[in-house]
C-alpha positions in Angstrom: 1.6 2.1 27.1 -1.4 0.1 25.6 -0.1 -1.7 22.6 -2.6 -3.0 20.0 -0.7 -6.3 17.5 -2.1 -6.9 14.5 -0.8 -10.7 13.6 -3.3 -11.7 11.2 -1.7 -15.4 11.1 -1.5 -17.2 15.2 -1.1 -20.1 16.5 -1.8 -22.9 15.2 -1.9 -21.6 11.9 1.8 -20.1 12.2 4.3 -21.3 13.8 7.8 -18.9 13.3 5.9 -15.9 13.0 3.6 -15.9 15.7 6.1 -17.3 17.8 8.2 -14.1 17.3 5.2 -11.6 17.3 4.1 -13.6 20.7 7.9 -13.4 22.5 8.0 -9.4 21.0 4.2 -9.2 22.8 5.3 -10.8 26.4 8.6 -8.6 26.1 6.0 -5.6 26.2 4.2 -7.0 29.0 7.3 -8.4 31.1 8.3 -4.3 30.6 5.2 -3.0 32.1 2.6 -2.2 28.9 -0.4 -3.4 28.4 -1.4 -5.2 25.2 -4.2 -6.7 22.6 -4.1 -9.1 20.1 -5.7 -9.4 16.7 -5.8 -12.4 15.2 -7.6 -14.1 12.0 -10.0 -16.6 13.8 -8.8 -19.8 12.7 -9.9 -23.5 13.7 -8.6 -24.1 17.5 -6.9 -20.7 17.7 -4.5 -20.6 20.8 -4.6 -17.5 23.0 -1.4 -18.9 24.7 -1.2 -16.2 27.8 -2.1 -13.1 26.3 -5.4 -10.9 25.5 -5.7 -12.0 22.0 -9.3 -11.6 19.7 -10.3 -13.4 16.8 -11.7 -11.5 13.4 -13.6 -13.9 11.3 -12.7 -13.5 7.8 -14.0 -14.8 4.7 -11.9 -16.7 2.5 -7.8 -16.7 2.4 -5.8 -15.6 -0.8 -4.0 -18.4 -2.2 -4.4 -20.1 1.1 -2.3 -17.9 2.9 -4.1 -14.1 3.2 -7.2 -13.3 5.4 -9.6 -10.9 3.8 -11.7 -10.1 6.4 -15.3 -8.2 5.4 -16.3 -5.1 7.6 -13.1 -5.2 9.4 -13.4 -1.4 10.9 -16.3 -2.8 13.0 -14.7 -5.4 14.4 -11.6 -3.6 15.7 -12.5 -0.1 16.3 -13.2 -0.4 20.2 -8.8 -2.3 20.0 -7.6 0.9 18.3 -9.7 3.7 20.6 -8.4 1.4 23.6 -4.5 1.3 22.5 -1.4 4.4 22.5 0.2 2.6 19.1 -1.0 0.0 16.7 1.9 -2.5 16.2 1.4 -4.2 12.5 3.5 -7.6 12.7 4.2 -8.1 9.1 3.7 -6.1 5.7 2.3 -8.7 3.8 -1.4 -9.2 5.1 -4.2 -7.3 3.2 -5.5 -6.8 6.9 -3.0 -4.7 8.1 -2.4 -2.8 4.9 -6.5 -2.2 5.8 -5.3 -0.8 9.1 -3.0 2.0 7.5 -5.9 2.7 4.5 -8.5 3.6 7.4 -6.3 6.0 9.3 -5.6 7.4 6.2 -10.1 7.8 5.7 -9.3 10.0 8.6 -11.0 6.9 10.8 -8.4 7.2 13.9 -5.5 9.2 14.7 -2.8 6.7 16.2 0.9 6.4 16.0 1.0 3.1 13.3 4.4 0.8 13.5 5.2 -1.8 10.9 7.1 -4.9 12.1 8.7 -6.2 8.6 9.1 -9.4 8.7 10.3 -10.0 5.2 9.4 -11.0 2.0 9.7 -7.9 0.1 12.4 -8.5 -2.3 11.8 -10.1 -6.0 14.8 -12.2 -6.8 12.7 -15.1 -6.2 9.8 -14.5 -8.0 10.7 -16.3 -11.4 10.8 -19.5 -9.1 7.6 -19.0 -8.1 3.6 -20.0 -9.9 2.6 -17.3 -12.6 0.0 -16.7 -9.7 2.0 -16.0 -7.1 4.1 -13.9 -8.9 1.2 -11.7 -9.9 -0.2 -11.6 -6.6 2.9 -10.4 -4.8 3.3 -7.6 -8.0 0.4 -6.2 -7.8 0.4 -6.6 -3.8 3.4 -4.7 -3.0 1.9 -1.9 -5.6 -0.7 -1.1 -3.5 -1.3 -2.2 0.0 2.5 -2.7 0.3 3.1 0.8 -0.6 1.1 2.0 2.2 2.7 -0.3 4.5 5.6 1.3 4.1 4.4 5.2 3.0 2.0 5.7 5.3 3.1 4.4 8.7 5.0 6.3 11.1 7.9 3.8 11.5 9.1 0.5 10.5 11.5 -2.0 12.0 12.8 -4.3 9.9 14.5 -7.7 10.7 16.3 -7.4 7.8 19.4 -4.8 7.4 19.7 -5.5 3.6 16.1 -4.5 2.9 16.7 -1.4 4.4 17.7 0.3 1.3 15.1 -1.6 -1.2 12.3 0.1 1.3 14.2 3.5 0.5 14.6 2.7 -3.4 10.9 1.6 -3.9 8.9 3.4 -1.4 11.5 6.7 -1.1 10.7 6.4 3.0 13.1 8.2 4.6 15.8 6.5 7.0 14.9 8.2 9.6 11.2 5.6 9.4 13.5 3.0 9.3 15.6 1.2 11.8 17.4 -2.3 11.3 16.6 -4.6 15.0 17.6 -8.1 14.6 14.7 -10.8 15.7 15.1 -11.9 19.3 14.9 -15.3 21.3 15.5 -16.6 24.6 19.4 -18.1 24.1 19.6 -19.9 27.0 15.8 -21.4 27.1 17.0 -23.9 23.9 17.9 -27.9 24.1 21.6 -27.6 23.4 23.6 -30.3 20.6 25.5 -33.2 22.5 26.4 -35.7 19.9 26.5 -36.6 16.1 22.7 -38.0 15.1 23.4 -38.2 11.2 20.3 -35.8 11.1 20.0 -32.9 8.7 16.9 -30.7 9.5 14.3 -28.7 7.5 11.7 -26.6 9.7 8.9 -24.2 8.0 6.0 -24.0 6.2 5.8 -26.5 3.0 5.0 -23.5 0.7 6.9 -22.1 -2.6 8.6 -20.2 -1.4 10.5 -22.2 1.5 12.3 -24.1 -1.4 10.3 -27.1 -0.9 10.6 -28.1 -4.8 14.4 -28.2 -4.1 14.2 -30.9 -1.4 14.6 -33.4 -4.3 17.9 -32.1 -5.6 19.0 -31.7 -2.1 18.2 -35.2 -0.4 19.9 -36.7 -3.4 23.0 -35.1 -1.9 22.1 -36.7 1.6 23.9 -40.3 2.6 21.3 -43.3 3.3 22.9 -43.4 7.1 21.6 -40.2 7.6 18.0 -38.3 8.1 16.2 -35.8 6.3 13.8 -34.5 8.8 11.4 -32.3 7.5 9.1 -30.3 10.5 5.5 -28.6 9.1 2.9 -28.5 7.0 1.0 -26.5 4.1 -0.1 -26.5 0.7 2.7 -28.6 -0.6 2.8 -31.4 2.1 2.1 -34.2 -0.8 4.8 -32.8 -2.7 6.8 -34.0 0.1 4.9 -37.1 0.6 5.4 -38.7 -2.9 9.1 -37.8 -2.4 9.5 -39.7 0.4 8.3 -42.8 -1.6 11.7 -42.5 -3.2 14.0 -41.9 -0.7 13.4 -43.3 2.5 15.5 -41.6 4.2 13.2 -38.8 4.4 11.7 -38.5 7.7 8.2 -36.2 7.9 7.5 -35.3 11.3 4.6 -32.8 10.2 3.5 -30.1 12.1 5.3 -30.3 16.3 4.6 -27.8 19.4 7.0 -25.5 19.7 9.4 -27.3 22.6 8.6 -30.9 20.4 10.3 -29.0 17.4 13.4 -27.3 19.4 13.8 -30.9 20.6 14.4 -32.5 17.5 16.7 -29.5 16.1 19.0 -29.9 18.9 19.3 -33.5 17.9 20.0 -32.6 14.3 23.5 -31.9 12.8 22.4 -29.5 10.2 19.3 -27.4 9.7 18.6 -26.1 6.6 16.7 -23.6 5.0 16.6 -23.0 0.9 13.9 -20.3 0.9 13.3 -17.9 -1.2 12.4 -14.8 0.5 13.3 -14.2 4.6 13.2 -11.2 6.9 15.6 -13.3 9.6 14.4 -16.5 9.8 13.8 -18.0 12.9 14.2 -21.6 11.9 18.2 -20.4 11.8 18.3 -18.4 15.2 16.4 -21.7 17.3 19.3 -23.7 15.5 22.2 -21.7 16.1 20.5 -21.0 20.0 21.2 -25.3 20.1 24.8 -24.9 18.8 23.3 -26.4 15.3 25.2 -24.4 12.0 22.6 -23.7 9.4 23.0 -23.3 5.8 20.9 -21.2 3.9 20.1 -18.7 0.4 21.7 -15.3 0.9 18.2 -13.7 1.2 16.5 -11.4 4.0 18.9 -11.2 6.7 20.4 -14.3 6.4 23.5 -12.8 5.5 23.6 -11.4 9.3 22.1 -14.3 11.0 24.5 -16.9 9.8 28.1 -15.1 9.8 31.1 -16.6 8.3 32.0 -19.4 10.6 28.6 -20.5 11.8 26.8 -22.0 8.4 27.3 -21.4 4.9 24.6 -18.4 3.3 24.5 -19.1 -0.2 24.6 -17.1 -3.2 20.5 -16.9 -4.6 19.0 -19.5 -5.5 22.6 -21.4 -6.7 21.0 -25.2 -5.2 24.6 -26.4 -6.6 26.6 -24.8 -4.4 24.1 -25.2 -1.4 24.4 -29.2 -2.3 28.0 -28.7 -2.0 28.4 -27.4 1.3 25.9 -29.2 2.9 28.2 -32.4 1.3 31.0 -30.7 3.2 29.8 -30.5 6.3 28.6 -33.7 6.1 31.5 -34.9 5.5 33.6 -33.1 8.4 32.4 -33.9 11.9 34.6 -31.4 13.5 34.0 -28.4 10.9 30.1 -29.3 11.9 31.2 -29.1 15.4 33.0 -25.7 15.4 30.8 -24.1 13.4 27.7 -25.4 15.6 29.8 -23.5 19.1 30.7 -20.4 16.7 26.5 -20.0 16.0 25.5 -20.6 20.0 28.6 -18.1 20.8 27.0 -15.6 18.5 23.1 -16.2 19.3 24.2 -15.2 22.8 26.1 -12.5 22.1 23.7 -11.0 19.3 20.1 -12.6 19.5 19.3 -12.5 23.3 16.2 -10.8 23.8 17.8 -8.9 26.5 20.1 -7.3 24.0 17.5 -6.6 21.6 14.3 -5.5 23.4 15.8 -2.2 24.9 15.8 -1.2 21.4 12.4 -2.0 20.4 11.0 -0.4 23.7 13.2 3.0 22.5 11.6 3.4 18.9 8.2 2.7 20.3 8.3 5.1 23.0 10.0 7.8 20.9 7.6 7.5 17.9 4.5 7.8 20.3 5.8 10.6 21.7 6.3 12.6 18.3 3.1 11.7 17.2 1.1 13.2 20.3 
């Protein structure tokens, strides 16, 4: 098959989502298909290995969003070259674009949504008046035809399944539930106690980064708060560290610098406010590292009982408690840390999940022709 992505955020821009639409891309290729990538043309975009092109675009909503002016002429040749368009993420105005011209009658191609989260509004009364709006008004209209009016959708989230069904009334038989994928065995593995506890993701609202304050109050002078990224909110971080010292801001790292310092951390953590699966959770459990995280997305699934603690939404007391308790108990930390490699390589492998992906994508080009 020829495979057109449309991942409006790459590299360096993004780090855990265009590190899974990149692995999901080379899967594809390692399988015999042939595939494009379209990207928003950032500063010092990196191709990596693969046949990516850049779209200009003109400004990004609220820093994040690409809107992108006469986007049909600068992908029409990608989408009369491909079998399937592949749409990595419902939440870019780009590829709700993508589903608007097919339905102008524009192309006739099979159209598959990769949800990556994000859909769900428990969060949004911890978010900016603006944000909140945006994402209202957002999921009214181009998320409703990122949803309605593609031919499938596979969602890294199994909880989200039925919200898609309540909001959008897609039938299940559009839907299926595949876990995000990486390579188990490719990861630095934990070897001893470093008193680090470890944050990676983008410094945006909704990663939780206004709780960090409440939560490295909680965190023993001995020990690190390592804090791996960047964004909008890095000086929120910044004057923090002023006050507690412990803080340790490592910024923005390449991929294999970041895996590094996670398998040298104790306990990641993650107290976002809207996930699909997070990634940040499956490279720490692939290093034998126990996570704890807000019940959101598909945390629920990524960190079982016995690897990490998922959290009721958005109770920060209860997430300061456990992360207190496994600070306090090295061998719980321990146990926990082999139960969450144990299950990454049992569950997460991309050669457990692929085979799955590769069967919906073949099936729905199939029905379409």
């Amino acid at each position: 098959m020829k495979i057109l992505m449309v991942c409006p955020d790459w590299f360096p821009f993004s780090a855990g989502l265009a590190e899974s639409c990149y692995n999901t891309c080379k899967q594809f290729e390692k399988h015999g298909h042939s595939v494009r990538v379209v990207v928003a043309k950032d500063k010092d975009v990196d191709h990596k290995d693969l046949d990516v092109y850049e779209v200009p675009y003109a400004i990004r909503l609220l820093g994040r969003n690409p809107i992108t002016l006469n986007l049909w002429s600068k992908i029409k040749k990608h989408i009369e070259w491909c079998d399937v368009v592949c749409l990595f993420s419902y939440m870019y105005e780009m590829n709700s674009r993508i589903v608007w011209y097919r339905k102008l009658g524009k192309f006739q191609k099979p159209i598959v949504q990769f949800y990556r989260g994000s859909l769900e509004n428990d969060s949004l009364k911890s978010l900016s008046l603006v944000t909140q709006l945006a994402k209202l008004m957002y999921d009214k209209t181009c998320g409703r035809l990122m949803f309605k009016d593609v031919d499938h959708v596979i969602s890294n989230s199994g909880p989200t399944i039925n919200l898609i069904k309540q909001l959008y009334r897609v039938p299940e038989k559009k839907l299926s539930y595949i876990k995000n994928a990486i390579y188990v065995n490719e990861f630095p593995k934990w070897k001893k106690e470093n008193k680090r506890i470890v944050f990676v993701g983008r410094l945006v609202e909704n990663k939780g980064v206004h709780l960090f304050e409440k939560i490295v109050k909680g965190i023993p002078n001995n020990w690190r708060f390592s804090i791996i990224g960047d964004g909008p909110l890095i000086n929120v971080v910044k004057s923090l560290s002023k006050s507690y010292k412990n803080i340790e801001i490592l910024g923005k790292l390449p991929h294999d610098k970041c895996v590094n310092v996670v398998s040298k951390s104790d306990i990641n953590i993650l107290p976002t406010y809207a996930e699909g699966s997070p990634r940040s959770v499956m490279e720490a459990s692939a290093s034998g590292v126990p996570s704890i995280s807000f019940a959101v997305g598909d945390v629920v699934n990524t960190i079982p009982k016995g690897c990490g603690y998922f959290i009721k939404p958005f109770d920060t007391d209860d997430f300061c408690n456990k992360l207190k308790k496994l600070i306090d108990n090295k061998d719980l930390r321990q146990k926990m840390g082999t139960n969450s490699l144990r299950f990454s390589r049992k569950e997460m492998d991309w050669k457990v999940v692929y085979p799955e992906i590769e069967k919906i994508i073949t099936k729905v080009v199939k029905e379409y022709k």
